[in-house]
N, C-alpha and C positions, 0 to 999 in steps of 0.2 A: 492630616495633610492631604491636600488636593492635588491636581496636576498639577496645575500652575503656580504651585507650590516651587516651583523646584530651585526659584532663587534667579535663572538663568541673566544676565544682563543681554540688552537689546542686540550690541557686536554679535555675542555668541551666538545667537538665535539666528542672527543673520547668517554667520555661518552656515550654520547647520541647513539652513534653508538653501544656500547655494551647494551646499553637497548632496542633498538630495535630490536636488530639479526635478521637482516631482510634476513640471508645468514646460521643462524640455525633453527634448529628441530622446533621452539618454536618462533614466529618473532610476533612484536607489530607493528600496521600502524596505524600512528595518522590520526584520520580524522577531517574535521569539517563538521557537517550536513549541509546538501543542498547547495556545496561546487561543481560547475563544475568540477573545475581542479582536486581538491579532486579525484572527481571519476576518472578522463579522468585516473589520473596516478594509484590509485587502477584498475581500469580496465586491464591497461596496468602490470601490476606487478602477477598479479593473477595466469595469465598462466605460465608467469616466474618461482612462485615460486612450482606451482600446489600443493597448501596443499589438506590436505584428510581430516582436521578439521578446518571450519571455526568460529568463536566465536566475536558473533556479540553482540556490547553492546544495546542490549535489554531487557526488563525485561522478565524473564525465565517464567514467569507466561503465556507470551502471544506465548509459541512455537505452542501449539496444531491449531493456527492460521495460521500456516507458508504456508498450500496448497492453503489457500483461499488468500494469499498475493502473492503466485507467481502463483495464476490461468491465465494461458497466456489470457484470455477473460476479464483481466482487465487491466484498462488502467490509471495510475500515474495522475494526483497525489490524491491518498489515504490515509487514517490516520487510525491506530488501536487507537480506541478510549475505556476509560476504563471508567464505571462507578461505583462509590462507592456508600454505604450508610451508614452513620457512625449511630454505633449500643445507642448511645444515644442521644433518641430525642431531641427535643428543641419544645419551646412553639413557633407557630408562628400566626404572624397575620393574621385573613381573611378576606377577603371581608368586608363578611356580622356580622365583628364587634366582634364575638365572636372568641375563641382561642382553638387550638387543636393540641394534640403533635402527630408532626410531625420526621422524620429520616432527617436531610438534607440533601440532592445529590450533588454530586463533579462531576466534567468529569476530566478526561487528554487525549492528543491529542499525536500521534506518527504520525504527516506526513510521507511519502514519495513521492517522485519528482525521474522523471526521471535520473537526478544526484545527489539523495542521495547514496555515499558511501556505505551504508548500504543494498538499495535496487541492488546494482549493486554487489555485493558479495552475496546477496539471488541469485539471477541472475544467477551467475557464479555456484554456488553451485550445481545448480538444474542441468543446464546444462552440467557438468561437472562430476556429482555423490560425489559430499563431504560431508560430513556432516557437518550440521549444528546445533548449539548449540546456544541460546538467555542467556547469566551471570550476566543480571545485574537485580538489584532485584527492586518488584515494590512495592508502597507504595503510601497511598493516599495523596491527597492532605492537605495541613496543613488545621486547620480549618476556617484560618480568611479567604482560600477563597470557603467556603460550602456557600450553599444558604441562605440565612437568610430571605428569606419567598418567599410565590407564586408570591407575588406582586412585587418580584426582577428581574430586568434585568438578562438574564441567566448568571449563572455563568462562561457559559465555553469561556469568552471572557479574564474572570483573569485568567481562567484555562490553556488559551494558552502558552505552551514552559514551563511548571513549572517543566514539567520532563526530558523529553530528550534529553540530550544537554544542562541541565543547565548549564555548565561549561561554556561553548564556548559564551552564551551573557552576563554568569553571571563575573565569575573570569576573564575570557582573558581581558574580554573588560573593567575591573576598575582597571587592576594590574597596580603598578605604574612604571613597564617596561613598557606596554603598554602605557604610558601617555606619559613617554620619547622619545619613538620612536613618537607616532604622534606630538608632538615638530619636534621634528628631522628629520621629513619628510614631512612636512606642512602638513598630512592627518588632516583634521577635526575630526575624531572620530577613532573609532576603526575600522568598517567596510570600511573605504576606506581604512586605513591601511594597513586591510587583501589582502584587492583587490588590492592596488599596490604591495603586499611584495609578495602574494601566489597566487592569479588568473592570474594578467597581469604579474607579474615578476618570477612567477613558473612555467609558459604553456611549455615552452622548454625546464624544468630542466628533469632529470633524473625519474622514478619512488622513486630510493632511494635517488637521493639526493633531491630530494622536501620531501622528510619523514625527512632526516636527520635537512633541515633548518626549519620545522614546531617543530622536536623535540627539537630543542633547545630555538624555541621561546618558547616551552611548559616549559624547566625545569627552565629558566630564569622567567618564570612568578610563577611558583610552587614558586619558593624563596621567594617571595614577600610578602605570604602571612605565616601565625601563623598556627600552628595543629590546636587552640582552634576553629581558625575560620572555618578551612579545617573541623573539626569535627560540630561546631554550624550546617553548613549549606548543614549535610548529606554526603558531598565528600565521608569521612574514610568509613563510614559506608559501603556505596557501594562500595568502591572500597574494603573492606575485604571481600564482599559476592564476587565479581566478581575473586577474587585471589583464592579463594576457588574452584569458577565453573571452571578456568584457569588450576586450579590442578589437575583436576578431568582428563580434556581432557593430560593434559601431562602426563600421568601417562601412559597412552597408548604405550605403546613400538613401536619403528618402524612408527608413523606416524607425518607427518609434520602439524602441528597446525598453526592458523595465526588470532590474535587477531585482532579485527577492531572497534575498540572504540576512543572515544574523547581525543582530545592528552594530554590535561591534567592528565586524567586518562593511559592515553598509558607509560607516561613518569616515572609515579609513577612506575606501575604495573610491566613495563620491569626492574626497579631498585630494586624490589624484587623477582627476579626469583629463585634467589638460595636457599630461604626458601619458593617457593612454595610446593616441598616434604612433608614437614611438616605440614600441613595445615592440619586439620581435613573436611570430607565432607560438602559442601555447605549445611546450612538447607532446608528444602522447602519452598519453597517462595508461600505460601497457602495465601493471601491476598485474601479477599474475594472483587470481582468484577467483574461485567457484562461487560464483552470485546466483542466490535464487531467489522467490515471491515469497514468504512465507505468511503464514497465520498469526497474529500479537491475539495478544488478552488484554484486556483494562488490568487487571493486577501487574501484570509484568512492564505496562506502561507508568504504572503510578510511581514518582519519582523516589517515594520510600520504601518498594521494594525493590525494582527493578533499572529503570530506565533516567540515570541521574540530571541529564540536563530538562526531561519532562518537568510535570507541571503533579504536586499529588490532588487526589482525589478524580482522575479521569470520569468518571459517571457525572461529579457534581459539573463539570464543562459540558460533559455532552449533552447535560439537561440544557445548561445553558445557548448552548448552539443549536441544539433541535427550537428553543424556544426563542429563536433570535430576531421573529417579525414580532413579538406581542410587548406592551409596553414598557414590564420590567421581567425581564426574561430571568434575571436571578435570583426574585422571588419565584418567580414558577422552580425554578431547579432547587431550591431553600426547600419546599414544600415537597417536591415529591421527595428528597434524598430522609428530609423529618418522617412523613408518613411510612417508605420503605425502611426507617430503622425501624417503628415500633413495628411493624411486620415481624422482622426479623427477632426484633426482642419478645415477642407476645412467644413466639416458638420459643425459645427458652425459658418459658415459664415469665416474664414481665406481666404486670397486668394494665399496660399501656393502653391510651384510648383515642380516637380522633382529638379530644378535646385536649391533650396532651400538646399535640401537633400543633392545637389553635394556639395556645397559651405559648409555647417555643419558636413558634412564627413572627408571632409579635415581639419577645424577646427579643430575635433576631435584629429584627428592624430596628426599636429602640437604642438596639446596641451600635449597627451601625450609623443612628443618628449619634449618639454621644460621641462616634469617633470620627463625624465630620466625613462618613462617606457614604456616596449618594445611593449605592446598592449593600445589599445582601451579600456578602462573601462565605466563603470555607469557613476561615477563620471561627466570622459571626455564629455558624451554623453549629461547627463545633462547641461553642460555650453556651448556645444556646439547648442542645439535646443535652449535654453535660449537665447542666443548671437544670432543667423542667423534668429531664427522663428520670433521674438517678432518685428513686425513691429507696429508701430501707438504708441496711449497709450495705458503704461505698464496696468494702470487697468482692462485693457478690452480686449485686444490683448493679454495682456501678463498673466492673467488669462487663457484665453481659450487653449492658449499653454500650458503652465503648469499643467491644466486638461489632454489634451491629452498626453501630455507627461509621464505622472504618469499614464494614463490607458494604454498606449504602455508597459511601463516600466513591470507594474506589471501584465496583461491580464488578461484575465477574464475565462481560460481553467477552465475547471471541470471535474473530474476523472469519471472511470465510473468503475462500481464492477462485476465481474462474476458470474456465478451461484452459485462456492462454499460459496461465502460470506456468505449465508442468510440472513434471512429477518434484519435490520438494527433497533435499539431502537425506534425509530421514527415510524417506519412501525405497529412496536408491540404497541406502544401506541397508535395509530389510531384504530386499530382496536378496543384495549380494551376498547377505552372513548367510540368509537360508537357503539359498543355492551352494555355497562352499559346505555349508553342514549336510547334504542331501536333505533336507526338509520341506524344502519347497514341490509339494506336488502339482502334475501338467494338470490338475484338474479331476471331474468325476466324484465319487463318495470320498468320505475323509478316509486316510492311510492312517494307519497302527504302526506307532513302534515303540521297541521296548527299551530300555538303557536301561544298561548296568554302569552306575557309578562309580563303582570301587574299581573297578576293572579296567575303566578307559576313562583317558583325560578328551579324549572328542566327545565321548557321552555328556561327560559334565559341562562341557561347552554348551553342549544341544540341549541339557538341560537348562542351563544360566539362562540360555535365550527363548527356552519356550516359556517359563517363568517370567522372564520379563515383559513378554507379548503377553503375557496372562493380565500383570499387573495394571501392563497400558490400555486392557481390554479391547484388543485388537481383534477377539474371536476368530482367532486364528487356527488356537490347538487348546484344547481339553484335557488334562488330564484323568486318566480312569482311575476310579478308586479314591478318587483326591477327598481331603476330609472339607472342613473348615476352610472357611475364605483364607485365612493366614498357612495355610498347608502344615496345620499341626494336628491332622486324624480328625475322627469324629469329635461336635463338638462336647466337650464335658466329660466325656468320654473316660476312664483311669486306666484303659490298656497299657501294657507297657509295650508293644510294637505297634506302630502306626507308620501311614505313608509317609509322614514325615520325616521317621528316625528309617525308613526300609533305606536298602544302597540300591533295588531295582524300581525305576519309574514306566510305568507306562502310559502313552498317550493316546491320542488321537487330530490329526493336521489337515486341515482344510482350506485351500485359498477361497476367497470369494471377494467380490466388491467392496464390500462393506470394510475390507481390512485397508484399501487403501483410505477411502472416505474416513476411518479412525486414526490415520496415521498423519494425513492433511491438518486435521482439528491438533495433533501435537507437536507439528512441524517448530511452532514456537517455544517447545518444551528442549531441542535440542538437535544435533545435525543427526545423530545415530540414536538407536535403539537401548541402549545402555547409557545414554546420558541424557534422555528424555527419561527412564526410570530411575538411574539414580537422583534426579530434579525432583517427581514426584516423593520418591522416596524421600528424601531430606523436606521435603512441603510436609507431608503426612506426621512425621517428630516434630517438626514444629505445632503443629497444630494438636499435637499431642504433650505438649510441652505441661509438666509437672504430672503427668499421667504415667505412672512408671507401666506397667501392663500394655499401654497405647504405643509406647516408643518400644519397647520389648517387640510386641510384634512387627515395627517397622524394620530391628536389627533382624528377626528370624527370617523375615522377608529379601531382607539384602543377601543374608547367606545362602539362600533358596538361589535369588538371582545373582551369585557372583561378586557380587559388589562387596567384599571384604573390607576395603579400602574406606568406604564409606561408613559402614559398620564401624570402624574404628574411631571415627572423630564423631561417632554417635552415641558413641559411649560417656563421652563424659555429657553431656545433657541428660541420660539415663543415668547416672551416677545423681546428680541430682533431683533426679524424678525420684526415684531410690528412697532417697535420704529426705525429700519434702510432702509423700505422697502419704496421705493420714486413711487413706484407702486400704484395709486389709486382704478386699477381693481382688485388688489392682496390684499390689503387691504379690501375692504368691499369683498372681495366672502372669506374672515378670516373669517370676520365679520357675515358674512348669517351664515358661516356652525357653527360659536359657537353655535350664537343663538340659530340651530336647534338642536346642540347637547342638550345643554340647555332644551330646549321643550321636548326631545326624553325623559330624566331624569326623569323629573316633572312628563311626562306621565305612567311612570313604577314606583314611587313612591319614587325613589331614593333621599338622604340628599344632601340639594341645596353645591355646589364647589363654595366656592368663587373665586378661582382660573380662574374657569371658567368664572365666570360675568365679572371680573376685563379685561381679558383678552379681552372679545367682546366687551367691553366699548373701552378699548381702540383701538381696530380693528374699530371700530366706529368714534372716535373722531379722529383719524389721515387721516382716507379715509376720513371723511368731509372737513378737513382742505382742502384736497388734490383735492377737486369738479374740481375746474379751471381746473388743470392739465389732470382728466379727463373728462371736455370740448373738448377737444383737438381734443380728438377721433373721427376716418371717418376710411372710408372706412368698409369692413367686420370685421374687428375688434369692430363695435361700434353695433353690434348685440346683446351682451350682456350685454350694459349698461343701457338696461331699467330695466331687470331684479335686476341688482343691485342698480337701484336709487327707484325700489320699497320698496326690502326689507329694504333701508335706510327711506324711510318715515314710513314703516312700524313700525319699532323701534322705530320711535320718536314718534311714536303716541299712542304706546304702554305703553309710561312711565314707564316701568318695571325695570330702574335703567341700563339696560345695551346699549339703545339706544341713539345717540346724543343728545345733549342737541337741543331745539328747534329754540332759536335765531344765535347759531351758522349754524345751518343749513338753515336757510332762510336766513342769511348773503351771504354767501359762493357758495349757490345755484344762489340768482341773478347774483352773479358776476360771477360763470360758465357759464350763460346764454348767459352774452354778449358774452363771448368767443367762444359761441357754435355757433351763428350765422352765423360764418364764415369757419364753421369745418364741421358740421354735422349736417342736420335738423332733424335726428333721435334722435341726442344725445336733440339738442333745442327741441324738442318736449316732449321728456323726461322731463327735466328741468321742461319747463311750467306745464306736467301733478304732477310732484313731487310738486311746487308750490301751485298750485288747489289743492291737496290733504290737502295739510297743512293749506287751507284758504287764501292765498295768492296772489293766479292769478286772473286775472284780466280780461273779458270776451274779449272786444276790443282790448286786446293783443295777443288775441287768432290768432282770423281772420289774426290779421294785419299778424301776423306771418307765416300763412298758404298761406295768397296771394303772401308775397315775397319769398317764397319758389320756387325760381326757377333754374335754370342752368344746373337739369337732368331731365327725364322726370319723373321718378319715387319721385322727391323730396317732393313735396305736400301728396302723399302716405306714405314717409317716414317721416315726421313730425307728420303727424296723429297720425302713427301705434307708435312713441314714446309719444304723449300724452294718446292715448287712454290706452296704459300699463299702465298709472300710475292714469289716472283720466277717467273710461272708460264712464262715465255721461258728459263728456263737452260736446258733441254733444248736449244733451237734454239741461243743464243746459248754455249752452252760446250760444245768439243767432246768433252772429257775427260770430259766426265759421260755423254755419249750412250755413248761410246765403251765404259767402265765399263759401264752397264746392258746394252748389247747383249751383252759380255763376260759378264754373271751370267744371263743368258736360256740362249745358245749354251755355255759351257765349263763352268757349274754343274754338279749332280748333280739328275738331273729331282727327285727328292724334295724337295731345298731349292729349286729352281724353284718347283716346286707348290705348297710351303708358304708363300715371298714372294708367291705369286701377289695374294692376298686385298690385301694393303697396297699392294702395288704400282698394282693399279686402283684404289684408291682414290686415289693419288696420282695415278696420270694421268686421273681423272674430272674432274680440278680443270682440266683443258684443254677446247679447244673442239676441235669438230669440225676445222677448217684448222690446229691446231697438232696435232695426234691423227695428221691426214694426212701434214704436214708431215716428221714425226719418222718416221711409219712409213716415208716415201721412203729418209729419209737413213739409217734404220737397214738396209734392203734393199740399197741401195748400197754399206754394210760387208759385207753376208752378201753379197752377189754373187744375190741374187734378182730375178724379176720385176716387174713392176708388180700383176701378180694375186697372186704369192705375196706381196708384201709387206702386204697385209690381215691376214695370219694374227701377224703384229708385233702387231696392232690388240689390247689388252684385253677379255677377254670378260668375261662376266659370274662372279660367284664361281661360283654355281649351274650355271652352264653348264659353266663349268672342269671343276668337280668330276663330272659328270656324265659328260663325255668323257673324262676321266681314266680314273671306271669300268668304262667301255664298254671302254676300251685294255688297262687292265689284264686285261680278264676275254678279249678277243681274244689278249693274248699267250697266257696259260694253257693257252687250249685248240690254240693254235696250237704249243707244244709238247706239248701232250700229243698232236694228232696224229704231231709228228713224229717223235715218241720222242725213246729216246737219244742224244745226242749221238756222234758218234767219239770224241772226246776221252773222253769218259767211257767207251767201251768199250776205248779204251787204256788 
């Protein structure tokens, strides 16, 4: 289907023509927001028609904003974001159980993008000396979507697209003109629709005749619908405050005016021109709300995650608009969005190539010749990387394409705000939480302080919030002693006390510049500082989605920073991570970090979650099942499967209802065993100390094991050092194993000595001083040595080893070359 497709008969047309006057005093230009072509032909019409009044459908409330939105030091895509507070409270939950009436807060969001229509007449305006006038009126958000307590996901994720531009995803895209024509054009939905009828099939039309065929899609769709409903869902409303602001600037003698609003509203508004005279003044649009400049993202713009009356794939437009002088600007934007997926997919392992890009280029094209349109679209680009990239199987192959493909599509830019802007909702709230917590220092070295948890509910506040600035990377405050990026101790680590599970934290707090400039870049993340983290947090699960271990650590995270509430509805995504995850390592490191969360709870006095238990039992019972699978494991990857076949014996021994059951894990465990034998003598040594801990190993299995540990040299080192993880008394407590290692020290080949040496300390570093002693008695007692020689038993250091090694070697050398030839050899 083409434009001129649309059927329209000559009358209508003509209509449409006279509501527009886009050639008098007084001219309407339908747009749709974030709309390339939109802009390319507003762009191009502007000069043409050089109004001296421009009237932009904005809410009038937000003009005083207008310097800080075309400060040339800022750079697209930005949103004027509005904040409400509706003046009657509500009772809401908290935390700590008890109820306190609260105001609940709204946001709405006004992106702009390089080709928003709208931003490209601010544009013109400024450049050119026109005035400019914002008509349309603002109003908060209905109530069903205000916060309904602390403990809610932010609201401003329902808040996206409820104002500006409701028309363009609300009415266009359910009118049942609309539903006819995507019949009638194979489009799938509304948005390919638009894109074959006005992006790819409007790029070469005219400035006025792409206004004329969008106006008459606009008054075809007006038809469709009832006043009662045009009224139910605010249309009337705003569009009589907007005829009003309309009237205001016509009334002006001698200047040319040029309306730039949603074509739905364009097509009404121009059909009432002749009673605009008559209109009484606009009232003032005094809605009380905290409006500021803030920062957008292309993701939070793209219409399928964030911003619904948008446009998806924001990067594939902006290619398109940056390439708007060359002669088909949608093949350039085709071309790069194809070559930045194989980018992205080459990183996960694809082995994609330019010539890939050639062959889905042309695809493209072909495709949208057979579909009768003159450009390159989303669409096309889509079926075209789907079709060329997806080599192997589609689950695997053809996932990682379709990842790339959707991070091409929609980019990951981030706007950035000028000085006029000020400081951003976000900024203000940082300051105020860590001014009322004493956190905020006047400056100088960074301040120390220590919080006890259990003891004070302001500590744990102070913690919630230094954790969250952690999170947001605001390099604000440090924690000392802090283990692991996810604050679960050292990593790998099998202590059983860590900063994690401790009740006292201690930090370090520092302002500095740089924390505002962090805080700017996440203004578009949320108005406060805990609803910018719990945003990130709830992105991080997702992206973690069937990764039980990956979402695991975003719950320990949330309970770090407070965010309980969130935790809770992240649990069932983790329920399913749980139950689809065929990862054994992924499963129990779920499984450690409930636990610890767990622990961290109990130790600040907090009401036990059964959400919680349930969840590390089962993190628990599915990695057990799964022992075999990770048997498997070699190479550097099997470095941390001691650590996690500790914490697994750990829990069973603990009995505390969230650990395996105990016959299932000495099942599952032998039969890991045999498998490990031929895998990894880190992982078998593991195994057997897991074993031993549970009462199970068997001393003569020990040895036997540690002698066949051969094929690297380091192998016998590496079997130890995973027994001694999990059972670090087998040395003392089995004598076949002592027996064995003192046998591969004394009867070995010093060479294969030398070379076990390195893994071997590492294995007995895992001892203490009085087991190190211990061993070294009983192993002298074998060799028939002293109490003095028996030290030289003791583990040196690798460096040292190596050191006296050289020393020996280069002492023998010269010690024959004094001595010459041997006899034997002069025999």
């Amino acid at each position: 289907m083409k434009l001129g497709d649309l059927g329209a008969p000559e009358e209508t047309r003509a209509e449409v023509a006279k509501r527009l006057g886009l050639s008098s005093a007084l001219a309407f230009f339908p747009v749709r927001h974030q709309s390339p072509t939109c802009a390319a032909k507003l762009e191009a019409f502007l000069p043409a028609f050089a109004p001296d009044v421009i009237l932009v459908e904005l809410p009038a409330r937000f003009e005083e904003h207008l310097e800080a939105l075309l400060d040339p030091e800022s750079h697209a895509p930005f949103a004027i974001c509005a904040i409400t507070e509706d003046k009657r409270p509500r009772f809401v939950g908290r935390r700590d159980g008890s109820h306190a009436a609260e105001a609940p807060r709204s946001r709405a969001y006004y992106p702009f993008c390089d080709y928003s229509p709208e931003l490209v007449a601010l544009r013109y305006a400024k450049a050119s000396g026109a005035e400019v006038r914002f008509i349309d009126r603002f109003s908060p958000l209905p109530e069903d979507t205000s916060d309904l307590g602390e403990d809610d996901l932010p609201s401003a994720e329902r808040a996206l697209g409820e104002r500006l531009g409701q028309d363009a995803g609300g009415l266009l895209g359910r009118s049942r003109f609309t539903a006819a024509l995507c019949a009638r054009a194979g489009a799938r939905d509304f948005d390919e629709l638009w894109e074959a009828l006005f992006e790819q099939g409007g790029w070469d039309e005219s400035p006025e005749g792409w206004a004329l065929a969008v106006g008459v899609y606009a008054l075809a769709t007006r038809w469709t619908f009832g006043q009662e409903e045009l009224e139910a869902d605010g249309t009337l409303s705003r569009e009589r405050f907007m005829a009003a602001k309309i009237a205001e600037a016509a009334a002006q003698k001698g200047k040319r005016a040029l309306v730039v609003a949603g074509a739905l509203h364009v097509i009404a508004l121009g059909g009432a021109r002749e009673t605009l005279p008559a209109l009484e003044r606009a009232p003032k649009d005094d809605a009380e709300a905290e409006v500021r400049l803030v920062p957008y993202t292309f993701p939070r713009l793209d219409a399928l995650l964030g911003y619904a009356p948008g446009m998806s794939g924001p990067a594939f437009y902006q290619h398109v608009w940056e390439a708007r002088a060359k002669a088909d600007p949608f093949a350039q934007a085709a071309e790069r969005v194809l070559l930045e997926t194989i980018r992205r997919a080459r990183v996960e392992g694809d082995t994609l190539g330019p010539a890939d890009a050639i062959a889905a280029l042309a695809f493209a094209r072909e495709l949208a010749s057979l579909r009768g349109r003159p450009k390159i679209g989303r669409a096309e680009v889509i079926e075209a990387a789907t079709s060329c990239f997806v080599k192997g199987e589609l689950r695997v192959s053809g996932r990682r394409v379709v990842a790339a493909l959707g991070e091409a599509l929609r980019g990951s830019r981030m706007g950035k705000l000028g000085p006029t802007a000020g400081p951003s909702p976000i900024l203000r709230d940082f300051r105020a939480t860590a001014e009322a917590l004493g956190l905020l220092p006047s400056g100088g070295p960074p301040r120390g302080i220590e919080l006890s948890l259990a003891a004070s509910k302001k500590a744990r506040r102070c913690s919630w919030f230094l954790h969250r600035t952690t999170w947001l990377g605001l390099g604000f405050a440090t924690q000392v002693g802090a283990g692991d990026a996810e604050g679960f101790g050292a990593k790998g680590a099998p202590q059983a006390s860590t900063e994690f599970e401790a009740a006292t934290e201690r930090w370090t707090v520092a302002y500095a510049p740089e924390v505002d400039a962090r805080l700017l870049e996440l203004a578009a993340e949320g108005a406060s500082v805990e609803e910018a983290a719990a945003r990130l947090l709830v992105r991080a699960a997702r992206e973690g989605e069937g990764r039980a271990g990956a979402i695991a650590v975003c719950v320990g995270r949330g309970v770090r920073m407070g965010l309980d509430g969130v935790c809770l509805r992240l649990a069932p995504a983790l329920e399913a991570a749980i139950r689809a995850d065929d990862d054994p390592r992924s499963l129990l490191e779920a499984a450690r970090k409930l636990r610890r969360v767990r622990a961290l709870r109990a130790r600040l006095g907090l009401p036990k979650a059964a959400w919680l238990d349930a969840l590390g039992r089962a993190a628990y019972e599915e990695g057990t099942h799964r022992l075999p699978r990770l048997a498997q494991t070699s190479g550097a990857r099997a470095a941390d499967v001691p650590a996690l076949l500790a914490d697994l014996g750990g829990a069973a021994l603990a009995a505390d209802g969230m650990g395996p059951v105990r016959e299932l894990l000495l099942a599952k465990a032998r039969a890991a065993r045999e498998i490990a034998r031929a895998a990894s003598p880190l992982v078998l040594g593991a195994l057997d100390g897991l074993l031993v801990s549970l009462g199970e190993g068997r001393g003569s299995e020990l040895g036997a094991h540690f002698e066949a540990a051969r094929g690297r040299p380091e192998a016998k080192g590496a079997y130890l050092e995973g027994l001694l993880a999990l059972s670090p008394r087998a040395l003392l407590d089995e004598p076949s194993l002592l027996e064995a290692l003192v046998a591969h020290v004394t009867s070995g080949s010093f060479e294969g000595f030398l070379a076990s040496l390195p893994s071997l300390r590492r294995a007995l570093a895992r001892l203490g001083p009085r087991e190190l002693e211990e061993i070294s008695s009983r192993a002298a007692e074998r060799l028939g040595l002293g109490a003095s020689e028996a030290l030289l038993v003791s583990p040196l250091p690798p460096e040292e080893v190596a050191r006296l090694s050289a020393w020996e070697l280069r002492w023998l050398e010269a010690e024959a070359a004094w001595a010459g030839p041997s006899s034997d050899a002069d025999g």
